[in-house]
C-alpha positions in Angstrom: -59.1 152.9 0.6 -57.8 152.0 -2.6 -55.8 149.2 -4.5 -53.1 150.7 -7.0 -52.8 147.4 -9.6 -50.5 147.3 -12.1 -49.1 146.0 -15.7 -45.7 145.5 -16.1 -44.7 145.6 -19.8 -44.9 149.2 -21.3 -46.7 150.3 -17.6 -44.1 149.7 -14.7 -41.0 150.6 -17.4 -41.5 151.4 -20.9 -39.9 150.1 -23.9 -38.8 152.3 -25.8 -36.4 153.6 -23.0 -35.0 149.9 -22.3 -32.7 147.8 -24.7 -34.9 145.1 -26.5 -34.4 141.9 -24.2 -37.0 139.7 -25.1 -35.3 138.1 -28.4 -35.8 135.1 -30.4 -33.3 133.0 -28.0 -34.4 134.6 -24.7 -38.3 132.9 -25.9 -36.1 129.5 -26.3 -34.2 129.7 -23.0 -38.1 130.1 -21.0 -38.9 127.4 -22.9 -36.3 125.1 -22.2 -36.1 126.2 -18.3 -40.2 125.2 -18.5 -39.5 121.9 -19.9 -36.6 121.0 -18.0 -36.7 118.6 -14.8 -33.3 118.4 -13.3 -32.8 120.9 -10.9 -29.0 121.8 -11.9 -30.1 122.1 -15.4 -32.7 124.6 -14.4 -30.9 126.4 -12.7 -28.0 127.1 -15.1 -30.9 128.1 -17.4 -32.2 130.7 -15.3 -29.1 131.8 -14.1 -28.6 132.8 -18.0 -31.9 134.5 -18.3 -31.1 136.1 -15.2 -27.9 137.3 -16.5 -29.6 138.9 -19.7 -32.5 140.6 -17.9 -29.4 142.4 -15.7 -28.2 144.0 -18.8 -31.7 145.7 -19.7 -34.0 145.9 -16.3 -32.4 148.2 -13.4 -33.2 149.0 -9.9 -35.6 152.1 -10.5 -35.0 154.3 -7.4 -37.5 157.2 -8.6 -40.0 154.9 -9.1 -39.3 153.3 -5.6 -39.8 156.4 -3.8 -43.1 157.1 -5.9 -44.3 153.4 -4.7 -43.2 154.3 -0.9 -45.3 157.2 -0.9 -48.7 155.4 -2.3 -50.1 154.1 0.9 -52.4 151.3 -0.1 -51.9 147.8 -1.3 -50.1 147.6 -5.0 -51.0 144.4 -6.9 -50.0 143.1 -10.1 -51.8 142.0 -13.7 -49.8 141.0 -16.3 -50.0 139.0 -19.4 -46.2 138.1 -18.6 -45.4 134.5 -18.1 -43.8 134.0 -14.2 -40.3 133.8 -14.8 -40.1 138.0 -16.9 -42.8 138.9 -14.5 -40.4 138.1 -11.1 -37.5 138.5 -12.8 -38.1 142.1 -13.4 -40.1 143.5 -10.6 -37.2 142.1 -8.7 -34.6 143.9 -10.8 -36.6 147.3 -10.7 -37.0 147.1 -6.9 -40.6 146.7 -7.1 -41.5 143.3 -5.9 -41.5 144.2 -2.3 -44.3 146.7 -2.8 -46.5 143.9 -4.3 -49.0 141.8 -2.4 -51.6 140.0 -5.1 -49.5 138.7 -8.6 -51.6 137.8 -11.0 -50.0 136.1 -14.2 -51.2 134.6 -17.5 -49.6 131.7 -16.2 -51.0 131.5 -12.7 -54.7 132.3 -14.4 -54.4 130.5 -17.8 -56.1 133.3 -19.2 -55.3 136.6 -20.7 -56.3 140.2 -20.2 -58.7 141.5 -21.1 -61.1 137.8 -20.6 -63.2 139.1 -17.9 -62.5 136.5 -15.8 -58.7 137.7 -15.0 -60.2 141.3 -13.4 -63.0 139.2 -11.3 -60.3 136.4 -9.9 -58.6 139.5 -8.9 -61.9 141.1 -6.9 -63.0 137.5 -5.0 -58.6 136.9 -4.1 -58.9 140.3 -2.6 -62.2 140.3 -0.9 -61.4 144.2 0.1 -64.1 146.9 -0.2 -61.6 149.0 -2.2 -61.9 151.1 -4.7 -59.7 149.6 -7.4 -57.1 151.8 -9.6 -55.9 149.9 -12.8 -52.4 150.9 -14.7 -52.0 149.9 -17.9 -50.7 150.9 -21.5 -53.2 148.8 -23.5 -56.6 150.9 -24.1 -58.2 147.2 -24.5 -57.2 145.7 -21.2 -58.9 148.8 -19.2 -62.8 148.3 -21.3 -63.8 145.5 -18.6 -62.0 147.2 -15.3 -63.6 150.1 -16.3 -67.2 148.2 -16.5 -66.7 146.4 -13.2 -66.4 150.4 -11.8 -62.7 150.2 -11.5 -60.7 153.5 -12.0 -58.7 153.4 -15.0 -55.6 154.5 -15.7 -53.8 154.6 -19.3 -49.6 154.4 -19.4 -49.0 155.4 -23.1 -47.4 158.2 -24.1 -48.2 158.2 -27.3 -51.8 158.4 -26.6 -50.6 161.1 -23.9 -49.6 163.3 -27.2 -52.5 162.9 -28.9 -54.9 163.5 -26.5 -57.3 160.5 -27.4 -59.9 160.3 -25.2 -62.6 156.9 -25.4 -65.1 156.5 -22.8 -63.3 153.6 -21.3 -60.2 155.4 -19.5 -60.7 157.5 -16.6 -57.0 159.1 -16.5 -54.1 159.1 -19.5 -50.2 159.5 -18.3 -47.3 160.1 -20.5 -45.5 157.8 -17.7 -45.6 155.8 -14.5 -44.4 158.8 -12.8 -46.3 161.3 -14.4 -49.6 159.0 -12.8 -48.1 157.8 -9.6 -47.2 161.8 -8.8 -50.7 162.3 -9.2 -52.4 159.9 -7.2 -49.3 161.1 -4.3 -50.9 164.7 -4.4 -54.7 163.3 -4.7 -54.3 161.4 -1.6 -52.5 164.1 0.5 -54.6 166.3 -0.5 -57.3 164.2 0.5 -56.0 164.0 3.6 -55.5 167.4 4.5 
């Protein structure tokens, strides 16, 4: 058994295919939503937030089907504070498919502290092997000690080939890797 865990930023979708959402003012509007205490405030804040992330984050139906056909549990790791991480795996469609999140915000700490991969393993408590997505070679050195599979999203990487001792697999895409791991595990099952 395995758990497919996943980044968002740059992993999940990727930049340079998206329109640039997270401006100056969208920073300002998390920040007043955090601060704010009445309710009808807070939620015209988000509503606006909400409104801004429509234009930029879609409901990714490829990706979807890719996630329908991975058979194991699909978790989340992110650096993202709450309110971009929910936001946009709802708008992609992907937030059903998720079982453990795990945000900066809901660990205090950031990837790659140690401690962010190993709150994962004891809130999972499954004898799995663990398969880790993401587009940042320094966020897969620990997984990769703790015997996790690694997975690197970057396609510029991808181009170049680079290859460091820390990264088990490189994908140009989400796709590209979640394709793979579909044909691993039915042929695995053959």
């Amino acid at each position: 058994m395995y758990n497919f865990i996943f980044d968002i930023d740059d992993t999940l979708y990727q930049n340079q295919t998206l329109e640039k959402p997270l401006s100056k003012d969208l920073f300002h509007m998390y920040f007043l939503y955090s601060q704010e205490i009445n309710y009808k405030k807070k939620n015209a804040i988000l509503e606006k937030i909400i409104l801004r992330y429509q234009k930029t984050f879609k409901y990714d139906r490829y990706l979807d089907t890719l996630m329908e056909k991975i058979p194991y549990p699909k978790h989340i790791i992110t650096n993202s504070r709450n309110i971009h991480c929910f936001i946009t795996l709802y708008l992609l469609g992907m937030k059903k498919h998720m079982n453990i999140i795990l945000t900066a915000e809901t660990q205090n700490r950031m990837k790659p502290y140690p401690m962010v991969y190993k709150h994962f393993e004891k809130l999972n408590q499954k004898n799995y092997q663990n398969i880790f997505f993401d587009d940042k070679i320094e966020n897969l050195i620990v997984p990769n000690s703790l015997g996790w599979i690694t997975v690197l999203i970057n396609p510029d990487i991808y181009i170049k080939k680079i290859i460091t001792p820390y990264i088990d697999y490189v994908f140009y895409d989400i796709y590209q890797a979640l394709q793979y791991f579909h044909l691993q595990i039915n042929n695995k099952n053959k």
